[in-house]
Structure formats: C-alpha cells, structure tokens
C-alpha positions as CSV (number, residue, x, y, z in Angstrom):
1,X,74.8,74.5,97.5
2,X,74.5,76.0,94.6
3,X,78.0,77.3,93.1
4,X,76.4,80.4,91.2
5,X,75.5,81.7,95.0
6,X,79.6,81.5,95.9
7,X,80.2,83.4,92.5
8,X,77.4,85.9,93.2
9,X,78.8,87.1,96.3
10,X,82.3,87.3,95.5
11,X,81.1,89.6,92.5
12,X,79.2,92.0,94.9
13,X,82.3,92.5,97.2
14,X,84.4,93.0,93.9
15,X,81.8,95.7,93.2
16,X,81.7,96.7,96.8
17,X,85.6,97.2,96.9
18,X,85.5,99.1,93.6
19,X,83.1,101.7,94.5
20,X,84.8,102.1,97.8
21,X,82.4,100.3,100.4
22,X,84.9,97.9,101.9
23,X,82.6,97.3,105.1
24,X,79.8,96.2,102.7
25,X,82.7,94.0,100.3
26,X,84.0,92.4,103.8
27,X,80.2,90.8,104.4
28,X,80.2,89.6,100.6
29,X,83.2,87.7,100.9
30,X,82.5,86.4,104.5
31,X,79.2,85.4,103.2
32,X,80.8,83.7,100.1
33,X,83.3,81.8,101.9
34,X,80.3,80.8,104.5
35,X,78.7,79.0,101.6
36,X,81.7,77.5,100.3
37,X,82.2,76.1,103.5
38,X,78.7,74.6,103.5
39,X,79.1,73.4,99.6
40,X,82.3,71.4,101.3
C-alpha cells in the first residue's frame, strides 16, 4: 500500500473537521486506518 494514500486521507478528515463536516472527517479516518491496516 502505498503510504501517500494513509497521508491523503487523514488530510481530508483534518479538512473535513475544520470546515465542520465531522460525519464526512469520521469516513476519512476510518478509511485511513483501513489502509494502514492493510499496509501492516
């Protein structure tokens, strides 16, 4: 897995969580740490 994909998603639910969209920032991160699981 490519690490840059982890790092992109985490960015978009920092993004998500800044602009006040936590639904949208919970998927990021639970799709980042889905990939990170993989990359394991």
């Amino acid at each position: 897995m490519d690490p840059s994909m982890i790092l992109a998603y985490e960015t978009m639910a920092q993004i998500y969580e800044a602009t006040g969209r936590a639904d949208e920032a919970a998927q990021a991160m639970s799709q980042a740490n889905a990939l990170r699981s993989v990359a394991e």
